[in-house]
C-alpha atoms as a printed R data frame, in Angstrom:
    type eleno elety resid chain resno       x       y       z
1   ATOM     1    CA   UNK     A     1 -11.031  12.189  13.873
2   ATOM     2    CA   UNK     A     2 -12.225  10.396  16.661
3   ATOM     3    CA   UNK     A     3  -9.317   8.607  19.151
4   ATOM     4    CA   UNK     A     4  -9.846   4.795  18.181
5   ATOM     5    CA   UNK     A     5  -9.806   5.729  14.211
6   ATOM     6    CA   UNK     A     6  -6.503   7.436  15.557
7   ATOM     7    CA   UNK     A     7  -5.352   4.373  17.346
8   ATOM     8    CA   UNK     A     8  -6.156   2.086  14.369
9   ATOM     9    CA   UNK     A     9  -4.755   4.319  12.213
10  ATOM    10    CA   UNK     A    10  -1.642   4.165  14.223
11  ATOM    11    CA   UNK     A    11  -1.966   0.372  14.792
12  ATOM    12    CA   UNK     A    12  -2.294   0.246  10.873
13  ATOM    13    CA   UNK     A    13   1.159   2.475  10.133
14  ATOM    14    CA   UNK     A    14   3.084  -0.311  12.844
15  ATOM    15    CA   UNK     A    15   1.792  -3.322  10.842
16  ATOM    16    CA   UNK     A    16   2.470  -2.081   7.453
17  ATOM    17    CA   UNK     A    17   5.830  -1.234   8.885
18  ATOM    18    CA   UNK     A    18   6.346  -4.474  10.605
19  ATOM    19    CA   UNK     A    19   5.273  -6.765   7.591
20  ATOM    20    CA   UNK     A    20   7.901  -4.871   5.246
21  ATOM    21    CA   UNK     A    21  10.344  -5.172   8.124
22  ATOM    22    CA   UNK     A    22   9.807  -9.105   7.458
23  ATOM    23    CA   UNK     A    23  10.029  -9.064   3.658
24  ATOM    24    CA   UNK     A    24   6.432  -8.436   2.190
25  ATOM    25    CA   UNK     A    25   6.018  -5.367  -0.019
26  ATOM    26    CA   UNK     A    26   2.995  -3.242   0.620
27  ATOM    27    CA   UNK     A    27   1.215  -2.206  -2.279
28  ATOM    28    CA   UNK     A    28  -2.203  -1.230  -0.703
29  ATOM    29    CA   UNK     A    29  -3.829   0.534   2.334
30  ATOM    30    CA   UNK     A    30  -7.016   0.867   3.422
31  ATOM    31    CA   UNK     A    31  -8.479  -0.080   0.303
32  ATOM    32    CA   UNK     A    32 -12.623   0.087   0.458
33  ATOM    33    CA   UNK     A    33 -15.102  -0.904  -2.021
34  ATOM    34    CA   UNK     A    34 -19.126  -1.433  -1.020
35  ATOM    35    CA   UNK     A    35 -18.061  -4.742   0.886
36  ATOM    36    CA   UNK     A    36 -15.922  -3.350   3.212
37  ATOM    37    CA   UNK     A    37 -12.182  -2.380   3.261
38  ATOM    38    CA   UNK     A    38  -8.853  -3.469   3.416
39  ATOM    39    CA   UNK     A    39  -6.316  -2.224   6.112
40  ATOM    40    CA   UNK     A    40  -3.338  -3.665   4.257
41  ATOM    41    CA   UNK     A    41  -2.546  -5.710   0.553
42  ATOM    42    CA   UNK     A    42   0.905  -6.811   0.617
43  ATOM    43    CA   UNK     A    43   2.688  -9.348  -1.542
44  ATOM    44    CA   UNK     A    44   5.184 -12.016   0.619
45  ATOM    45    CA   UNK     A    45   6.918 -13.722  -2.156
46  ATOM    46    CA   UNK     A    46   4.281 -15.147  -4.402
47  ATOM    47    CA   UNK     A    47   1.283 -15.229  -2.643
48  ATOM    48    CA   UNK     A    48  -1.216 -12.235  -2.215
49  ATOM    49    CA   UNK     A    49  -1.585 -10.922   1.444
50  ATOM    50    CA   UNK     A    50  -4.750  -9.542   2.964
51  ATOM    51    CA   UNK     A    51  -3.900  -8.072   6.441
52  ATOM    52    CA   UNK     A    52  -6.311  -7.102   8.967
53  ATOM    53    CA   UNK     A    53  -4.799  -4.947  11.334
54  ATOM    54    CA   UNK     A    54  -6.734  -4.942  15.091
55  ATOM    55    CA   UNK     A    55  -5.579  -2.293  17.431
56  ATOM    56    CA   UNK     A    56  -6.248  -1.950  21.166
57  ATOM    57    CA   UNK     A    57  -5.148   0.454  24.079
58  ATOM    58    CA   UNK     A    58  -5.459  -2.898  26.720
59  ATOM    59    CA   UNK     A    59  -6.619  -6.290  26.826
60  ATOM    60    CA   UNK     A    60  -9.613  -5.134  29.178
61  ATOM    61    CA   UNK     A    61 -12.099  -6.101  26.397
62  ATOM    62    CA   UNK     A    62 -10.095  -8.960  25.264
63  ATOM    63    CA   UNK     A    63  -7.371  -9.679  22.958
64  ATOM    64    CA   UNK     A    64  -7.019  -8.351  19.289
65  ATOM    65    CA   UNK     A    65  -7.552 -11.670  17.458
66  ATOM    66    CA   UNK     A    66 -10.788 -12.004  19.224
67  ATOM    67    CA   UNK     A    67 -12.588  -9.438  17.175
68  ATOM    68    CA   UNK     A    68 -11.593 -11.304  13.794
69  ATOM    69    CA   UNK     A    69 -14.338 -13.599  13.676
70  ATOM    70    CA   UNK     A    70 -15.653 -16.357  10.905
71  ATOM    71    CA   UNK     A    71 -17.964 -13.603   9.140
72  ATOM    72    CA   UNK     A    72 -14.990 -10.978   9.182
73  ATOM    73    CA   UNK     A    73 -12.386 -13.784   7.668
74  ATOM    74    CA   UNK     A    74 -15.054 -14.801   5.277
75  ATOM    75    CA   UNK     A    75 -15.216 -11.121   4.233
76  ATOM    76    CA   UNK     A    76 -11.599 -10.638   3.699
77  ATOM    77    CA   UNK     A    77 -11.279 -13.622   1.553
78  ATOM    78    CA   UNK     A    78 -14.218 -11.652  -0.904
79  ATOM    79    CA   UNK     A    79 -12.603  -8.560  -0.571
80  ATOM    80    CA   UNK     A    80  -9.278 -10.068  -1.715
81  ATOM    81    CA   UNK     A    81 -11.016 -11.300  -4.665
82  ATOM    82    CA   UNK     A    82 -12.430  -8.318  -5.479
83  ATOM    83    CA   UNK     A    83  -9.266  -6.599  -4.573
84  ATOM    84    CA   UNK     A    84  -7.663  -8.967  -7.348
85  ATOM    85    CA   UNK     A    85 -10.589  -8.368  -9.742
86  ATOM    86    CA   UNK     A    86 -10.605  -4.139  -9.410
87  ATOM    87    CA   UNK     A    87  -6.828  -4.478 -10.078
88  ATOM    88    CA   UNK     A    88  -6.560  -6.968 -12.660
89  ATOM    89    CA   UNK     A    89  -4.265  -9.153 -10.596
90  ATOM    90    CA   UNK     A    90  -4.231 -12.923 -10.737
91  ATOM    91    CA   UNK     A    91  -2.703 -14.212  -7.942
92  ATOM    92    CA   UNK     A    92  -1.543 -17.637  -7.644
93  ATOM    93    CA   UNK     A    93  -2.343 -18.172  -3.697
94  ATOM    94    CA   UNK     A    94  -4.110 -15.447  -1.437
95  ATOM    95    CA   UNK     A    95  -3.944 -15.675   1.923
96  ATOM    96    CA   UNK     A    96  -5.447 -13.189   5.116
97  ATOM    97    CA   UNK     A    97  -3.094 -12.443   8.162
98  ATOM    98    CA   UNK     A    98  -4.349 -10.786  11.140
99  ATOM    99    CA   UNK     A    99  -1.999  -8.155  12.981
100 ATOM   100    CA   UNK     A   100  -2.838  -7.408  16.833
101 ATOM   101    CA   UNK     A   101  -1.413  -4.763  18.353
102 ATOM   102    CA   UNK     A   102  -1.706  -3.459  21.681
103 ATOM   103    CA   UNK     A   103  -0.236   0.059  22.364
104 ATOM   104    CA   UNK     A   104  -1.221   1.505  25.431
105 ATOM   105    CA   UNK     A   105   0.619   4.270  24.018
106 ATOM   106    CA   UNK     A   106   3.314   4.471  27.375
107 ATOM   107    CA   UNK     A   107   5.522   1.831  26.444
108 ATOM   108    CA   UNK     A   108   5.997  -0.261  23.317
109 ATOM   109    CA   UNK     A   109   3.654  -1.559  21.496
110 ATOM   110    CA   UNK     A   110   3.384  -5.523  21.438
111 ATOM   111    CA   UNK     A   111   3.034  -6.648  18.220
112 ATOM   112    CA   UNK     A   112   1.459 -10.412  17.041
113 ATOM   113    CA   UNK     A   113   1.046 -11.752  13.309
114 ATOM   114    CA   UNK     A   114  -0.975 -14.455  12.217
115 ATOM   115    CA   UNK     A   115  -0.264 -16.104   8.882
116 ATOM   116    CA   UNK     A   116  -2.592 -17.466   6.974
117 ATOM   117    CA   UNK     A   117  -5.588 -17.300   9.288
118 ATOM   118    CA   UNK     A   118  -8.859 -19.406   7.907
């Protein structure tokens, strides 16, 4: 496995960690279909939650959020409703969050959520 699927990988495992730290229940990871994938489905009382999880080592290429673009949130709202539609699951509301994390794997890793991002 190459080191940045190791870091997201990582990254991913400190998200899904962090969002049931705050109350959401995970019930998918890294879910893929021919559209793309998922990092993490989660439910946060009850409304559907599509996390995208960006990790970096530094902020040398910029931060996290920066590589969650229009095209990438407009993907992760049709992957959640595919999600939905694969598992039979009618959500009331859906919403995406984006997870940064930067872990320059010395000290610890600063985390940032963003709810309900586009």
């Amino acid at each position: 496995m190459k080191a940045k699927d190791v870091l997201g990988r990582h990254g991913e495992t400190l998200a899904a960690d962090f969002l049931a730290l705050q109350g959401m229940r995970i019930i998918d990871r890294n879910w893929r279909c021919s559209e793309g994938e998922i990092d993490i489905v989660a439910i946060d009382g009850d409304t559907l939650v599509v996390a995208e999880v960006k990790t970096r080592r530094s902020l040398n290429y910029g931060h996290p959020f920066e590589a969650v673009g229009i095209a990438k949130l407009a993907r992760l709202h049709r992957l959640a409703g595919s999600w939905c539609r694969e598992h039979e699951v009618r959500a009331r509301r859906r919403r995406v969050d984006v997870v940064a994390i930067v872990d320059d794997g010395i000290g610890e890793p600063l985390l940032e959520h963003l709810r309900g991002v586009g």
